[in-house]
FITOR-122474 format. One record per residue: x, y, z of N, C-alpha, C in turn. Coordinates in pm, whole numbers, padded with zeros to 5 digits, always signed. Example, Ala and Ser with C-alpha at 12.3 -4.5 7.8 and 13.67 -1.06 7.14 Angstrom:
2
+01319-00569+00780+01230-00450+00780+01320-00330+00780+01285-00225+00708+01367-00106+00714+01290+00003+00787
END
This chain:
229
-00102-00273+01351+00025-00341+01326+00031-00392+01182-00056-00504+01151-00072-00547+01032-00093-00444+00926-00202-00349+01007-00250-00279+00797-00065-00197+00726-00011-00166+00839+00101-00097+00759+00121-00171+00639+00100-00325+00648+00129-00397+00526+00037-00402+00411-00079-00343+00450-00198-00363+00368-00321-00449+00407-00273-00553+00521-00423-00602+00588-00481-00507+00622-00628-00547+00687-00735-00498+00708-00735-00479+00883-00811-00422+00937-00804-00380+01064-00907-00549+01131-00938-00553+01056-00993-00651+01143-00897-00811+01128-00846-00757+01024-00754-00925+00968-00656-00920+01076-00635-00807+01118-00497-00742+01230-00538-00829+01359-00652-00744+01425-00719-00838+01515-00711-00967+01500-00770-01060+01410-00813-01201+01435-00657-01245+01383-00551-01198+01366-00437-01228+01338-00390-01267+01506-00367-01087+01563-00314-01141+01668-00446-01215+01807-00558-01271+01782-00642-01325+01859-00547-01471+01840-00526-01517+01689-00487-01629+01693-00349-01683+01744-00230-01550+01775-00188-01570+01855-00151-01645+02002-00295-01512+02038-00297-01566+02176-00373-01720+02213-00419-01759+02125-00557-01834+02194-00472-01971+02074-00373-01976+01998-00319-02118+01938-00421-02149+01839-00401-02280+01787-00528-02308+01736-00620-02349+01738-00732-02296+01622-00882-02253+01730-00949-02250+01615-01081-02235+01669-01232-02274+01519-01216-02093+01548-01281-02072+01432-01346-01938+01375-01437-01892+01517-01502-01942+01513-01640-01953+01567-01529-01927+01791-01457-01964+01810-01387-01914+01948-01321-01812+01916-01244-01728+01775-01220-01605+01774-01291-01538+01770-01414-01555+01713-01544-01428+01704-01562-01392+01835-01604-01508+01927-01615-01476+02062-01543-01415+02117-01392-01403+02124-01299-01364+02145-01294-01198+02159-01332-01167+02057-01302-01053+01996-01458-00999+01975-01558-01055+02021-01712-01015+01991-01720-00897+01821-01659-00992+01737-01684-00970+01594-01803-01080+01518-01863-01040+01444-01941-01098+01377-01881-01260+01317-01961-01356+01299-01849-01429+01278-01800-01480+01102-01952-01399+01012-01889-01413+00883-01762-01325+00847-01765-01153+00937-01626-01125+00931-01509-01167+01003-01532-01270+01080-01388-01339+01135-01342-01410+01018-01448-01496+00922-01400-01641+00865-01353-01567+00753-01406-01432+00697-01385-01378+00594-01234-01299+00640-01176-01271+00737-01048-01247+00803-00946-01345+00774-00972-01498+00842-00942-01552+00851-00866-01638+00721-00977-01652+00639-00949-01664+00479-00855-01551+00425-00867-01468+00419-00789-01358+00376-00608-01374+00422-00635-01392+00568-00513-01417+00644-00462-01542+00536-00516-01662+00555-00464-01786+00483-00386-01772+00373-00485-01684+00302-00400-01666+00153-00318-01628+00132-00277-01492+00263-00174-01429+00248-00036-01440+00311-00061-01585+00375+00017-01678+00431+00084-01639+00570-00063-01564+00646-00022-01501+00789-00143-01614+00895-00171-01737+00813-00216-01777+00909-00251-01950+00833-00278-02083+00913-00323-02181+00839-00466-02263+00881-00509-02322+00807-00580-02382+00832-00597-02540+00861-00687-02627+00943-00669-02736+00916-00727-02832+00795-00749-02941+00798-00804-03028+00655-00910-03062+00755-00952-03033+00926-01046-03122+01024-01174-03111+00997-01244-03158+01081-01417-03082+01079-01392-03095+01212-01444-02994+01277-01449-02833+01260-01303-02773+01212-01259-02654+01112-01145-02658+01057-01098-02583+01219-00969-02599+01190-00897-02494+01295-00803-02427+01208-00753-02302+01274-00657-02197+01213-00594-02141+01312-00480-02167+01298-00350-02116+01367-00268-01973+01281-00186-01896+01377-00125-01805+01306+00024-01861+01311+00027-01799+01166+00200-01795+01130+00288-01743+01248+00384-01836+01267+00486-01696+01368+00558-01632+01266+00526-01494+01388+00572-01354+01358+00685-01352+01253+00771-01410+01255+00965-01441+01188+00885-01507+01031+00808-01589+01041+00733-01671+00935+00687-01538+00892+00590-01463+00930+00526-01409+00842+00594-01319+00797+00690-01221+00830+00798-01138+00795+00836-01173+00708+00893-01279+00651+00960-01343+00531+00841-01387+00469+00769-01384+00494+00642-01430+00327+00618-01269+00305+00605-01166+00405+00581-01018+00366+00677-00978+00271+00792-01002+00327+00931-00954+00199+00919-01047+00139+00929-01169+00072+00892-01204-00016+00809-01138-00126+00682-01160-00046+00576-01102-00137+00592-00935-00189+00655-00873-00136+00733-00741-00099+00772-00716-00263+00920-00807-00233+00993-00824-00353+00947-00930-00478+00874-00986-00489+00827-01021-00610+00733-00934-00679+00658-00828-00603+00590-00752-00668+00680-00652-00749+00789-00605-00673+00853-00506-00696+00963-00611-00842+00956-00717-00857+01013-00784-00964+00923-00759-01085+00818-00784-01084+00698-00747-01148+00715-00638-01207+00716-00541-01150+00748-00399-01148+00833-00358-01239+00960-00419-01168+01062-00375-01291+01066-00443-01409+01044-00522-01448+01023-00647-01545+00963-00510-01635+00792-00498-01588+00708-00414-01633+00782-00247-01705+00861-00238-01639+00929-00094-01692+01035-00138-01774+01112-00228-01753+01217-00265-01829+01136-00283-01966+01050-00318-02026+00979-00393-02103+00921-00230-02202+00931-00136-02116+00830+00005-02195+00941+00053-02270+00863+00091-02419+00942+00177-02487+00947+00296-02475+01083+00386-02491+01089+00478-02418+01158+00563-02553+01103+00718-02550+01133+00828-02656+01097+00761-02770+01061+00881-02874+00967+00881-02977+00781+00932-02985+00774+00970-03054+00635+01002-03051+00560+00871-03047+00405+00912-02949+00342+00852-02912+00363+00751-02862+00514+00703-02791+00570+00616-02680+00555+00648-02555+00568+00564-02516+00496+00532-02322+00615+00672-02284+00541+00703-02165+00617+00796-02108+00718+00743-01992+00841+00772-01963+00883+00725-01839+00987+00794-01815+01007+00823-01655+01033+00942-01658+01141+00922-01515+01285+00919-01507+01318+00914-01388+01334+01020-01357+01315+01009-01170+01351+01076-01077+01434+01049-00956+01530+01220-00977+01626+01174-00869+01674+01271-00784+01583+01355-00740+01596+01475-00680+01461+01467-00577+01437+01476-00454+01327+01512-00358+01240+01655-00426+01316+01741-00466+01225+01851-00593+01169+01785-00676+01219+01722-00745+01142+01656-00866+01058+01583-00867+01086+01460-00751+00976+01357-00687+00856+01435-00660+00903+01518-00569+00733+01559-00525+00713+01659-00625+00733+01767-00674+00701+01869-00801+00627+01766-00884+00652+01619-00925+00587+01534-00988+00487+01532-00941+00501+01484-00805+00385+01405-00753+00270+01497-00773+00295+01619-00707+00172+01720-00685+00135+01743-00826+00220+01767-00910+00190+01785-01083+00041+01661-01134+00071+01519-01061+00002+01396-01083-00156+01444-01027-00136+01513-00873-00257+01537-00814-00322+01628-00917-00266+01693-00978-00346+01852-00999-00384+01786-01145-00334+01715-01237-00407+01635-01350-00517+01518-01335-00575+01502-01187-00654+01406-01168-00780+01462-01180-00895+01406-01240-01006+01404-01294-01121+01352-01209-01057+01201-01202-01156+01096-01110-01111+01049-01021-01024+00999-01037-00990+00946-00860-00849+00935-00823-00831+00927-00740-00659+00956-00676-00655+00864-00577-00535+00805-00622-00477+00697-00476-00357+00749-00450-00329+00741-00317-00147+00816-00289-00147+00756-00156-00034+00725-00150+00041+00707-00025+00149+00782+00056+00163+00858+00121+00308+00939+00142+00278+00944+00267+00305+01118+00341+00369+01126+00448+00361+01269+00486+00413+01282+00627+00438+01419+00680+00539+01471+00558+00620+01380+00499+00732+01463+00466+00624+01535+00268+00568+01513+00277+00521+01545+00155+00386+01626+00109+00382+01761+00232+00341+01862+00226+00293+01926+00119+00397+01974+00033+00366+01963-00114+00287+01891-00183+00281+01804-00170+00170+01714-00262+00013+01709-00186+00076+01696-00053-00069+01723+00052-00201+01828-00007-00096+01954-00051-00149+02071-00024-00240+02119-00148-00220+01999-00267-00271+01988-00412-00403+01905-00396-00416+01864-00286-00569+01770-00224-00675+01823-00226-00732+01989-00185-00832+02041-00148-00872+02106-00298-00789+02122-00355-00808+02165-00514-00899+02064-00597-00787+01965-00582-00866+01818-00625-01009+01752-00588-01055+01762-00477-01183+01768-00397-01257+01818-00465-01252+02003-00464-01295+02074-00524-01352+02021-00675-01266+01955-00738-01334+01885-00916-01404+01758-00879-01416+01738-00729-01480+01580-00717-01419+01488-00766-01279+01455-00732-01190+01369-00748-01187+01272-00613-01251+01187-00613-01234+01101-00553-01106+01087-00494-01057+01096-00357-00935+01076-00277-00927+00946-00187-00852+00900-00194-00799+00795-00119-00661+00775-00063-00621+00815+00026-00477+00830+00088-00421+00759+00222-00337+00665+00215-00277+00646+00345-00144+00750+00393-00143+00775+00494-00025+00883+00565+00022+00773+00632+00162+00728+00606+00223+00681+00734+00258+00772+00842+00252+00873+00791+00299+01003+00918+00238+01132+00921+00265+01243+01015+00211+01322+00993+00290+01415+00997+00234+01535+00971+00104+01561+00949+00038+01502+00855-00107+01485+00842-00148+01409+00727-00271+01495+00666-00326+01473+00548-00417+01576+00500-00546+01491+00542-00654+01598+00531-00775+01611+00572-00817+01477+00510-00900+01366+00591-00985+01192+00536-00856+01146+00523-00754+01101+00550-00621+01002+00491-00650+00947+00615-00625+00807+00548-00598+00692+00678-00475+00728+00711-00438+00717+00879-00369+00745+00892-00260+00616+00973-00173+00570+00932-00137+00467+01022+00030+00512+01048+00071+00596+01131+00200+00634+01194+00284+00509+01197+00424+00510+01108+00510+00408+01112+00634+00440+01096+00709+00440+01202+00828+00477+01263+00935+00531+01123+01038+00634+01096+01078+00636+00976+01193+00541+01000+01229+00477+01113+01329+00385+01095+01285+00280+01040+01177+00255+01065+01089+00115+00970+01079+00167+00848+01038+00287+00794+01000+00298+00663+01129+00261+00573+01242+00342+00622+01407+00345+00560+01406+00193+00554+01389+00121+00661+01448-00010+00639+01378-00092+00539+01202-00096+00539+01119-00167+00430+01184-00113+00285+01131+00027+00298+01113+00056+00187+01257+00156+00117+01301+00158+00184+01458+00219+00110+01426+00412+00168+01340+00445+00214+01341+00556+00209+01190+00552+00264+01161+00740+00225+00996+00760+00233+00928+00776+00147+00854+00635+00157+00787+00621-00011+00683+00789-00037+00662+00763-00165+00579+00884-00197+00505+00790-00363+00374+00765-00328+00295+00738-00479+00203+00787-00461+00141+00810-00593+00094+00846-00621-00019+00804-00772-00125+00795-00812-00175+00727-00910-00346+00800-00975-00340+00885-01040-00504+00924-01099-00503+00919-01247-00612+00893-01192-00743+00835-01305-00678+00673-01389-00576+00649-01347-00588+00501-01422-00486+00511-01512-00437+00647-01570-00331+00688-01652-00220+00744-01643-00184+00818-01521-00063+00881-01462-00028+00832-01314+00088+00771-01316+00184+00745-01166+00277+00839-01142+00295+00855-01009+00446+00892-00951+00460+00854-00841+00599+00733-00831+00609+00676-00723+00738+00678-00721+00791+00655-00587+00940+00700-00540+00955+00671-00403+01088+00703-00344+01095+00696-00198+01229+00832-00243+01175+00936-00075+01311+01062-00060+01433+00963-00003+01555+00960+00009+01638+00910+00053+01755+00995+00178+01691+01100+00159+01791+01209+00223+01835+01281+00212+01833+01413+00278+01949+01528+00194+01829+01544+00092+01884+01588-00011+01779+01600-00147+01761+01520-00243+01830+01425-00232+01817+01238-00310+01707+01236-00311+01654+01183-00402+01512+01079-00411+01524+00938-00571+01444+00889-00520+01454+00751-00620+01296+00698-00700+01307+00778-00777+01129+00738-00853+01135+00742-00975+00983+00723-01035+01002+00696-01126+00836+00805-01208+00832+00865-01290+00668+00937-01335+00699+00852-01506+00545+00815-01458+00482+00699-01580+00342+00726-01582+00351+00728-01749+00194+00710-01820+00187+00578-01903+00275+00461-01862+00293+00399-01932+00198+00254-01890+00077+00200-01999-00009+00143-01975+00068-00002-01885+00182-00047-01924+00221-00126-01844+00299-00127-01744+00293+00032-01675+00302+00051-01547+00200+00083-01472+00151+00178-01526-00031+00261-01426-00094+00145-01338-00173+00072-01428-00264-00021-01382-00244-00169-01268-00023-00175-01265-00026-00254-01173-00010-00145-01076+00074-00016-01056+00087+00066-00942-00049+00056-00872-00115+00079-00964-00274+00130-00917-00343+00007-00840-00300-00115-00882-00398-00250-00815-00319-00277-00690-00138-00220-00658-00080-00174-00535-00159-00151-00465-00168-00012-00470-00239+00109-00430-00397+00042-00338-00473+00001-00465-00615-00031-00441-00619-00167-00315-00506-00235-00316-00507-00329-00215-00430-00297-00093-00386-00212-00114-00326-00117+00058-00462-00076+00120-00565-00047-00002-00696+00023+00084-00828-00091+00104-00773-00183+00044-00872-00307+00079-00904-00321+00256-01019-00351+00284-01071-00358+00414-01062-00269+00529-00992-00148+00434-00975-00008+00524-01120+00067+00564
END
């Protein structure tokens, strides 16, 4: 439930343990859930910060979970301030001229993914991507990449999904509604992005950047979707 957002499978668990059980010491969710209990507290903390759960000031502390409606609105929140970030960050790149940042819109489902897979097939060291059944094409630029020992890292919200991708199936009526569409990113070696969502029909909405003050936040995206995966 949770990782669609980027928690961890176990943060998911001791999320909804705290649900059921109100609030409670660390030490009665471990039991709960017969998890270790430095990875409950290390859950648990994680949860806190990310404002899907609280703690008390007591001895012994207790930690309760956010309701569901609560945490939804700190998710979009947090959602949309990144994505403020974001644009801030692109608004800010200089664009045409030699040796200026590259940036590159896209607005065609051809072009999005023709990018994307273009991104896979220039990766060296490592690759983060996120997409989907719908993005075959880019899928299919994976086993090539392997092949140079490019480190892969991929979530599929759908499938089909390519060979090692986490796979976490999430309805496309949820995706349209989060994310405007079906996202598609993409990010290797630290220097080239392509990220977007298809919109329909042959619409798409992205953006291909080599631009140092885009890469490296896409990429710390990216790297925290796969945190505790």
């Amino acid at each position: 439930m949770l990782e669609r957002f980027g928690f961890s499978p176990t943060e998911g668990k001791v999320y909804q343990s705290l649900l059921s059980l109100g609030p409670t010491t660390g030490y009665a969710v471990a039991m709960e859930l017969g998890i270790a209990r430095a990875n409950v507290y290390q859950a648990l903390e994680s949860l806190t910060r990310r404002g899907a759960a609280r703690k008390s000031a007591t001895v012994p502390i207790q930690y309760a979970a956010t309701g569901p409606a609560a945490l939804l609105a700190e998710l979009e929140r947090s959602f949309r301030h990144d994505l403020s970030d974001l644009e801030n960050d692109l608004r800010s790149l200089p664009i045409g001229g030699t040796g200026q940042a590259e940036l590159e819109l896209l607005t065609t489902a051809d072009h999005l993914l023709t990018r994307a897979a273009s991104c896979v097939d220039a990766a060296t060291d490592e690759l983060f991507a996120v997409t989907g059944g719908w993005a075959a094409e880019v899928h299919a630029r994976f086993p090539a990449a392997a092949l140079r020992r490019v480190q892969i890292r991929c979530v599929a919200l759908g499938e089909p999904a390519p060979d090692g991708a986490s796979v976490r199936p999430v309805p496309e009526s949820e995706l349209r509604a989060y994310w405007g569409g079906l996202p598609v990113a993409v990010v290797a070696d630290r220097g080239r992005a392509v990220f977007g969502v298809l919109q329909g029909g042959r619409a798409a909405s992205g953006v291909a950047s080599s631009a140092l003050g885009a890469v490296p936040f896409l990429r710390h995206l990216l790297r925290r979707e796969f945190s505790g995966a």
